[in-house]
ROSE-4610 file (N, C-alpha, C; in Angstrom, 1 decimal, always signed):
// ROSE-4610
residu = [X/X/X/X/X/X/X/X/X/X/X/X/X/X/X/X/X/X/X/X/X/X/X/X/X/X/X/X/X/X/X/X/X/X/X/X/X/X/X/X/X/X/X/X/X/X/X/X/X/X/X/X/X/X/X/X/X/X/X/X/X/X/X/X/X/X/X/X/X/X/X/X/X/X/X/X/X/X/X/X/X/X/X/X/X/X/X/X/X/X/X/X/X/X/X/X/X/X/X/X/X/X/X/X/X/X/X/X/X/X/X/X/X/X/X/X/X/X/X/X/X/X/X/X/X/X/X/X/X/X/X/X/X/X/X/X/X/X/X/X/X/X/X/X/X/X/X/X/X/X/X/X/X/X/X/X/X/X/X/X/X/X/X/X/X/X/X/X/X/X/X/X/X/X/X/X/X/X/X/X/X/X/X/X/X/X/X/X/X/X/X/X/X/X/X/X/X/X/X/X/X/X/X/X/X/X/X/X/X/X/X/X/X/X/X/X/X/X/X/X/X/X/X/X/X/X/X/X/X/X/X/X/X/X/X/X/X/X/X/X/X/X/X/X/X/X/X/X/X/X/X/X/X/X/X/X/X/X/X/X/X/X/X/X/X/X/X/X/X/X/X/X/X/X/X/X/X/X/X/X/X/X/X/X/X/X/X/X/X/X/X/X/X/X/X/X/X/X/X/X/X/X/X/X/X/X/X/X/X/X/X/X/X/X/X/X/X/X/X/X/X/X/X/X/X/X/X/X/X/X/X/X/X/X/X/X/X/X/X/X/X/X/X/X/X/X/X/X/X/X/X/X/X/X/X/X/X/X/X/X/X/X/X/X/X/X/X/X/X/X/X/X/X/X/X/X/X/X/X/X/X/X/X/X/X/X/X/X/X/X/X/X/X/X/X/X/X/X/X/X/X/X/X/X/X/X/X/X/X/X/X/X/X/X/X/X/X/X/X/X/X/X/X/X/X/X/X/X/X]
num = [1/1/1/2/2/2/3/3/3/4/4/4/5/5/5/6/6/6/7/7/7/8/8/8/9/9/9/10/10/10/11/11/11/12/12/12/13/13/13/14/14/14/15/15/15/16/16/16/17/17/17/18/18/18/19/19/19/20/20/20/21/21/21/22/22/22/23/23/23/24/24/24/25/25/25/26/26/26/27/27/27/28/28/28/29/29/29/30/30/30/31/31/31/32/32/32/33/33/33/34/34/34/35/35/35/36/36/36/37/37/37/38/38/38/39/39/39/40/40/40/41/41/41/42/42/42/43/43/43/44/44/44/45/45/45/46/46/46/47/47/47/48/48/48/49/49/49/50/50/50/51/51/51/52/52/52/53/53/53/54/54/54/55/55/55/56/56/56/57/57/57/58/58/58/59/59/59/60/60/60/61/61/61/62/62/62/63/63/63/64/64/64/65/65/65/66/66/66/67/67/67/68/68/68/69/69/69/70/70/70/71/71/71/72/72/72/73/73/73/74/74/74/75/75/75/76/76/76/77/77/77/78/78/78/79/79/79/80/80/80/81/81/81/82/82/82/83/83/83/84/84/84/85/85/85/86/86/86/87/87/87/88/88/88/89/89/89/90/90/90/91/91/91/92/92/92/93/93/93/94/94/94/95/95/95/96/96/96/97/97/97/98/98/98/99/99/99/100/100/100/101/101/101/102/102/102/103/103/103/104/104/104/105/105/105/106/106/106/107/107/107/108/108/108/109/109/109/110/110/110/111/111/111/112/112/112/113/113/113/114/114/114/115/115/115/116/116/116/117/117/117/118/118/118/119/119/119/120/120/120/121/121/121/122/122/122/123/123/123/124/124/124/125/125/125/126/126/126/127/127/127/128/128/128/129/129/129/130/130/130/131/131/131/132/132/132/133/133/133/134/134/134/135/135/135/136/136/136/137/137/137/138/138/138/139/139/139/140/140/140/141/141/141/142/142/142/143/143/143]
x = [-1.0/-0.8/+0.7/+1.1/+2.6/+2.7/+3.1/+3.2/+4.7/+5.7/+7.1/+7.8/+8.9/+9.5/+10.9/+10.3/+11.7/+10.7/+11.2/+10.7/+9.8/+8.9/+7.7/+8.3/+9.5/+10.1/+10.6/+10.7/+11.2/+10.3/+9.4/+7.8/+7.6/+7.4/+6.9/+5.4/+4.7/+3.8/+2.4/+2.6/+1.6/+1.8/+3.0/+3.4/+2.8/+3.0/+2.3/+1.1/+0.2/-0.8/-2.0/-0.7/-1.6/-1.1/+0.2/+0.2/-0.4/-0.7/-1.9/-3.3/-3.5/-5.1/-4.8/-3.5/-3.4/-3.4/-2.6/-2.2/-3.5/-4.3/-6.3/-6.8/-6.7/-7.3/-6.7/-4.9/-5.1/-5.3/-5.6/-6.4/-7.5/-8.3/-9.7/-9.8/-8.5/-8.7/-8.2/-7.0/-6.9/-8.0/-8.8/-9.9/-10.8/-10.8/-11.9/-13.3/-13.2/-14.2/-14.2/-13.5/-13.5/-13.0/-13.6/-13.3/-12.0/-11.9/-10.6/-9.0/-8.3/-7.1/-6.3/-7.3/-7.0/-6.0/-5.2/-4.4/-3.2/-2.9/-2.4/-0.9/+0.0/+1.2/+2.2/+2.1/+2.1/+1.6/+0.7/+0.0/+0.7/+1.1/+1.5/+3.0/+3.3/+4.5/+3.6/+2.7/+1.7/+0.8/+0.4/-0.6/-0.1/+1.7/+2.6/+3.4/+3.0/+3.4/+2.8/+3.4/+3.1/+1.1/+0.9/-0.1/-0.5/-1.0/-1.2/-1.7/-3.5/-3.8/-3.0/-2.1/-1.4/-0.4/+0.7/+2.0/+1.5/-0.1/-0.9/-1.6/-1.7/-1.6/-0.4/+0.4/+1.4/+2.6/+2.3/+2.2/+1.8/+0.4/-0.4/+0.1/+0.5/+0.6/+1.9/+3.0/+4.0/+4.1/+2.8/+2.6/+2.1/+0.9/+0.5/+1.4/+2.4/+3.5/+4.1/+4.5/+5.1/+3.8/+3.0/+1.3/+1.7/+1.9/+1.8/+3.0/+4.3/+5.6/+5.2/+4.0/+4.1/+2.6/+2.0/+0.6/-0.1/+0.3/-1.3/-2.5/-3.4/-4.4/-5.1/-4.5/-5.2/-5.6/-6.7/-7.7/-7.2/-6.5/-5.9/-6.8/-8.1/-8.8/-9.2/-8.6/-8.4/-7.4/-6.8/-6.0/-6.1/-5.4/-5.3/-3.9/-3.8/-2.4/-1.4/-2.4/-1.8/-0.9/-1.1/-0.3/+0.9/+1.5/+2.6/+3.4/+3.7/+3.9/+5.2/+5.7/+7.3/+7.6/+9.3/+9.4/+9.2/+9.3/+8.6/+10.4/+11.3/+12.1/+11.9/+12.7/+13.0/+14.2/+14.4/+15.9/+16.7/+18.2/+18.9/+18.2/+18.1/+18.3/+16.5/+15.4/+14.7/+14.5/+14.7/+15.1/+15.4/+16.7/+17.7/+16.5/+15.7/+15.0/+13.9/+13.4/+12.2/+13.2/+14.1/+14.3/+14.7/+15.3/+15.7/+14.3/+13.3/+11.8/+11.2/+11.5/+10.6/+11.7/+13.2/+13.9/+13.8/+13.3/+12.3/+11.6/+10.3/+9.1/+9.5/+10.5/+10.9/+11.2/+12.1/+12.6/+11.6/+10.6/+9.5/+8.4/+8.4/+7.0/+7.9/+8.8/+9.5/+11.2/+11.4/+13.0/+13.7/+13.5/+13.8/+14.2/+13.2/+13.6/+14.3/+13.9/+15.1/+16.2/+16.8/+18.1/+18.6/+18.0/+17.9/+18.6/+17.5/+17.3/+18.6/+18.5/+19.9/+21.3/+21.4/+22.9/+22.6/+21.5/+21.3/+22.4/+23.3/+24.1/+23.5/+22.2/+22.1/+20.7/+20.1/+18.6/+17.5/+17.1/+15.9/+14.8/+14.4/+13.7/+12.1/+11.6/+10.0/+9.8/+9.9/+10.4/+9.6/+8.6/+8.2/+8.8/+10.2/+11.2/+12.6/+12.8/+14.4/+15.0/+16.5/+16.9/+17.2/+17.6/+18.2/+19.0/+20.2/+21.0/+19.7/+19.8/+19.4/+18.7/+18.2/+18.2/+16.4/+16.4/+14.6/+13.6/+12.5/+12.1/+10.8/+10.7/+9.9/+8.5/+7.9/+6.3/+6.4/+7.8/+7.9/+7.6/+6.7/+5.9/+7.7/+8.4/+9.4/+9.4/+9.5/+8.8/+10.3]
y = [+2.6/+2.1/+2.2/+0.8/+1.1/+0.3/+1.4/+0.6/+0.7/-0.9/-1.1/-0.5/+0.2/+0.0/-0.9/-1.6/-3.1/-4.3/-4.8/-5.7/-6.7/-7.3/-8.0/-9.5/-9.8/-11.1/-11.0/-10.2/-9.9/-9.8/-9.9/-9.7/-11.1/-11.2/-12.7/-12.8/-13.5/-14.0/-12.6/-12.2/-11.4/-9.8/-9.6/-8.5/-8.5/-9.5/-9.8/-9.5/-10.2/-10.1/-8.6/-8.3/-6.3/-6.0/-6.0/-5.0/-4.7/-6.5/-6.7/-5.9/-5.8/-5.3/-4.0/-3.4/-1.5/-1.7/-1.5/-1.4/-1.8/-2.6/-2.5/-1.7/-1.1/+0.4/+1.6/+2.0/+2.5/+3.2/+1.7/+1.9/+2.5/+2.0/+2.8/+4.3/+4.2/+5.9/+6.8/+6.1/+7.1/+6.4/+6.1/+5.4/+6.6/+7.2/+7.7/+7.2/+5.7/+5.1/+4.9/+5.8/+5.7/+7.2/+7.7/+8.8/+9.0/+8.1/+8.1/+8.0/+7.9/+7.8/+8.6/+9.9/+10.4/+11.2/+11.5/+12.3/+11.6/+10.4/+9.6/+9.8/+10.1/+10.5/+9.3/+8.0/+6.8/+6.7/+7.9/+7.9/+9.1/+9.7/+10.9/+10.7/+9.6/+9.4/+9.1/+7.9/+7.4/+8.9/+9.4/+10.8/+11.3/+11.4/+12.7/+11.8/+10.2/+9.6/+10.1/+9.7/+10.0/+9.4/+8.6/+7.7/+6.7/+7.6/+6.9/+5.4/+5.5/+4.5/+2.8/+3.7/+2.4/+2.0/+3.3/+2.7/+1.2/+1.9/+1.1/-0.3/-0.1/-2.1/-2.7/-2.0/-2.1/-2.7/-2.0/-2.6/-3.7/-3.7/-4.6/-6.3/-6.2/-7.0/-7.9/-7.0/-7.6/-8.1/-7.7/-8.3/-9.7/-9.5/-11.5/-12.0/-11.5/-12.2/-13.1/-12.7/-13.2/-14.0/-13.6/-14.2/-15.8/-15.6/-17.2/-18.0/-17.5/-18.3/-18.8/-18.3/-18.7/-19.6/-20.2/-20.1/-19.7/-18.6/-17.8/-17.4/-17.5/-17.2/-15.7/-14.8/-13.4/-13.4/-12.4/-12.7/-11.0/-12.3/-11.0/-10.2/-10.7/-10.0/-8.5/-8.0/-7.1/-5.8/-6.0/-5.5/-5.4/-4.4/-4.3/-4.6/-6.3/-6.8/-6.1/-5.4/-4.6/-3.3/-2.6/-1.8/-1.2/-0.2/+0.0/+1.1/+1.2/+2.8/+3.1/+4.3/+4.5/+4.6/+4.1/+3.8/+5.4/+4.7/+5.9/+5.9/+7.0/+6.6/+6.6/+6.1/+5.8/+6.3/+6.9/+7.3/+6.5/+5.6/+4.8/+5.1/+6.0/+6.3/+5.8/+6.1/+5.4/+4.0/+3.3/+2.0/+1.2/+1.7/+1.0/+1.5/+2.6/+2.9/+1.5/+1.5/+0.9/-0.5/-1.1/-2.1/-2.7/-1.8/-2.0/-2.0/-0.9/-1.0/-2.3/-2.7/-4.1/-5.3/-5.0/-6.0/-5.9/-4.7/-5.0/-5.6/-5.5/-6.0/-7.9/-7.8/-9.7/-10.3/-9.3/-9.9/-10.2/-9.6/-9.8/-11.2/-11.0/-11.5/-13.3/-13.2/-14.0/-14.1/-14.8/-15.1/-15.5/-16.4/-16.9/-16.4/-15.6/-14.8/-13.5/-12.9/-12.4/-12.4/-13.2/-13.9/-13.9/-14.5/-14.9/-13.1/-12.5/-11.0/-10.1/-10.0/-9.3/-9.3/-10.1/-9.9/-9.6/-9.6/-9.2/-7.9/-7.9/-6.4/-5.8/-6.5/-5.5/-5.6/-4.5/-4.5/-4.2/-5.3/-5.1/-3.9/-3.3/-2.8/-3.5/-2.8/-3.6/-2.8/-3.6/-3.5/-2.1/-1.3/-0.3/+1.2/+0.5/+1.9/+1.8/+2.7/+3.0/+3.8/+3.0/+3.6/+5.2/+6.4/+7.4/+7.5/+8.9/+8.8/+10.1/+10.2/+10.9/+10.3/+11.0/+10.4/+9.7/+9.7/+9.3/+10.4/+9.5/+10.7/+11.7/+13.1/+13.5/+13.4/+12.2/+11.7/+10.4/+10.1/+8.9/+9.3/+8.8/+8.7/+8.1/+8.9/+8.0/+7.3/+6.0/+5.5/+5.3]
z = [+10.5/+9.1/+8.9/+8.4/+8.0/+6.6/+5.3/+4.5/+4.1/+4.5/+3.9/+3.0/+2.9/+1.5/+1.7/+2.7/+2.2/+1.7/+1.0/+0.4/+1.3/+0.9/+1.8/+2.3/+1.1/+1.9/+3.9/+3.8/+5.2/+6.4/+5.9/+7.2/+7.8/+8.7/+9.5/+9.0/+9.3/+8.9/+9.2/+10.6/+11.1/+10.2/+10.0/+9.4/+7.8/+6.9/+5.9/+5.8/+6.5/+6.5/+6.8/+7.9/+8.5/+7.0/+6.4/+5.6/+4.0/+4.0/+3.1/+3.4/+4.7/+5.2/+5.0/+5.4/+5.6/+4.7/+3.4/+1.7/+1.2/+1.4/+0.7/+1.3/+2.2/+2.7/+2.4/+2.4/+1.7/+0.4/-0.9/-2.2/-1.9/-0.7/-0.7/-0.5/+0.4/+0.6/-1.0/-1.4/-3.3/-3.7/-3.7/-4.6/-3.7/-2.6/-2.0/-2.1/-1.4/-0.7/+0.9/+1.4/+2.8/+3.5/+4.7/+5.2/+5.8/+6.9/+6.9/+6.6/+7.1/+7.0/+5.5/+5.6/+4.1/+4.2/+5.7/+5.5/+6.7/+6.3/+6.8/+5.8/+6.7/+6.0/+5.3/+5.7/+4.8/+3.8/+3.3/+2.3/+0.6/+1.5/+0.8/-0.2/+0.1/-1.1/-2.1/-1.9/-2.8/-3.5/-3.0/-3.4/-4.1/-3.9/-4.6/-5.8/-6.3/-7.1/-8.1/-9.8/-11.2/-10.8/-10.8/-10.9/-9.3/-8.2/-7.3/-6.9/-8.1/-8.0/-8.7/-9.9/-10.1/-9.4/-8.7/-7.9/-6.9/-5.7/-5.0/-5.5/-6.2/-7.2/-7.3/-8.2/-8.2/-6.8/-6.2/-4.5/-3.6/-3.9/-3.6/-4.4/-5.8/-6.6/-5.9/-5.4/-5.1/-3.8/-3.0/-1.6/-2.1/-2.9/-3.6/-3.6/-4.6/-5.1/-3.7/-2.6/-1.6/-0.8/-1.2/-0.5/-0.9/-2.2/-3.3/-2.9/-2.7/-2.4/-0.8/-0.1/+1.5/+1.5/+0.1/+0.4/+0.9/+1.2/+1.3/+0.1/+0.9/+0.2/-0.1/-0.1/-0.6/-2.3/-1.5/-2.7/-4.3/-5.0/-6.5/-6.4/-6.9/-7.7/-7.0/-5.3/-4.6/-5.5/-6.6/-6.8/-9.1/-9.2/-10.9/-10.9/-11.8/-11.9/-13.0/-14.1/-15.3/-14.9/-13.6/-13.0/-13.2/-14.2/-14.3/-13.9/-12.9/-12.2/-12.2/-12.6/-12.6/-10.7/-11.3/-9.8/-8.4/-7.5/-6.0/-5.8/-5.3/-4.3/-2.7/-2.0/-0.7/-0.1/+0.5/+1.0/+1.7/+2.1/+2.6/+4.0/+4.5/+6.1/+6.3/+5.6/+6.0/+5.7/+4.7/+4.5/+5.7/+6.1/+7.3/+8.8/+8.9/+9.8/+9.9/+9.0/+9.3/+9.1/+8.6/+9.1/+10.3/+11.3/+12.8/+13.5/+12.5/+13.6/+13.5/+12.1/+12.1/+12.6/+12.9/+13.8/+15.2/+15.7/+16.6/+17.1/+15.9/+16.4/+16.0/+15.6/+15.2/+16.1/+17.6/+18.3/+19.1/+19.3/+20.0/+19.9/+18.1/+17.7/+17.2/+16.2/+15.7/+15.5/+17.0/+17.2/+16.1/+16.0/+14.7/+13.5/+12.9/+11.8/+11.9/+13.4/+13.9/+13.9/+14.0/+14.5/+12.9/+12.2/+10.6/+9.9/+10.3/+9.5/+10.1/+11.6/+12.2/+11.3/+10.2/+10.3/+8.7/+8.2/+6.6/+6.7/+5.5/+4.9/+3.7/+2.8/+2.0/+1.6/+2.3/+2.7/+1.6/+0.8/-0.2/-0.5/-1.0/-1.1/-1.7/-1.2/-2.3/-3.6/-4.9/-6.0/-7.0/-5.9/-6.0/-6.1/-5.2/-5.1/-5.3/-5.5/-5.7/-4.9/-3.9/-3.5/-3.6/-2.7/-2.8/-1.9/-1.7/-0.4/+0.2/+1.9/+2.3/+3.9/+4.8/+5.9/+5.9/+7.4/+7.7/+6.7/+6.2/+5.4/+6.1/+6.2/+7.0/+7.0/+6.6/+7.0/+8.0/+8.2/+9.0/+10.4/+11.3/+12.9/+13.2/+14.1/+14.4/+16.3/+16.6/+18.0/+18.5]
């Protein structure tokens, strides 16, 4: 499970899409309708937020959002659009981490936007968080 804190514009098409499927699972696990992945440490900024189930809509909402600018078709009604969660932070160093992991997986999957994303200087967040200074943050699996 990997849920982004850089903004969802930056995902290729296949990336969108898992992260739409991980992020509706895991609502289900803070909703506790499923056994697993309840101690899934992509989980635990969400758990240790003011309001988990709303930050996770809130989340979810802004993945649509980029669903709709690409036509895709995910289905809203998977999510509560009223959502208002004070912001999560993210630390610079994992920001910049997970964006070299996912310029990675670009070079592999989509040259192109690769090539496109490589020379970005000022790396989005997804509008759930706010930057902090500080390094990788310690729930990050690092590969």
């Amino acid at each position: 499970m990997r849920l982004w804190s850089l903004h969802p514009k930056y995902l290729d098409a296949k990336g969108l899409v898992a992260l739409w499927r991980e992020t509706l699972l895991a609502k289900h696990v803070l909703e506790g309708k499923t056994k697993g992945y309840k101690n899934h440490p992509q989980l635990n900024r969400f758990k240790d937020s003011r309001n988990p189930l709303s930050s996770i809509n809130f989340y979810l909402k802004e993945i649509h959002i980029e669903s709709v600018k690409r036509n895709y078709n995910f289905d809203k009604s998977k999510f509560s659009s009223r959502a208002r969660p004070g912001k999560m932070t993210v630390t610079r160093g994992q920001l910049e981490y997970e964006f070299e992991h996912l310029l990675r997986k670009l070079k592999v999957r989509d040259i192109s936007l690769y090539k496109e994303l490589k020379c970005e200087d000022r790396i989005m967040t997804h509008p759930l968080f706010k930057i902090v200074k500080g390094g990788i943050e310690s729930w990050e699996v690092i590969t």
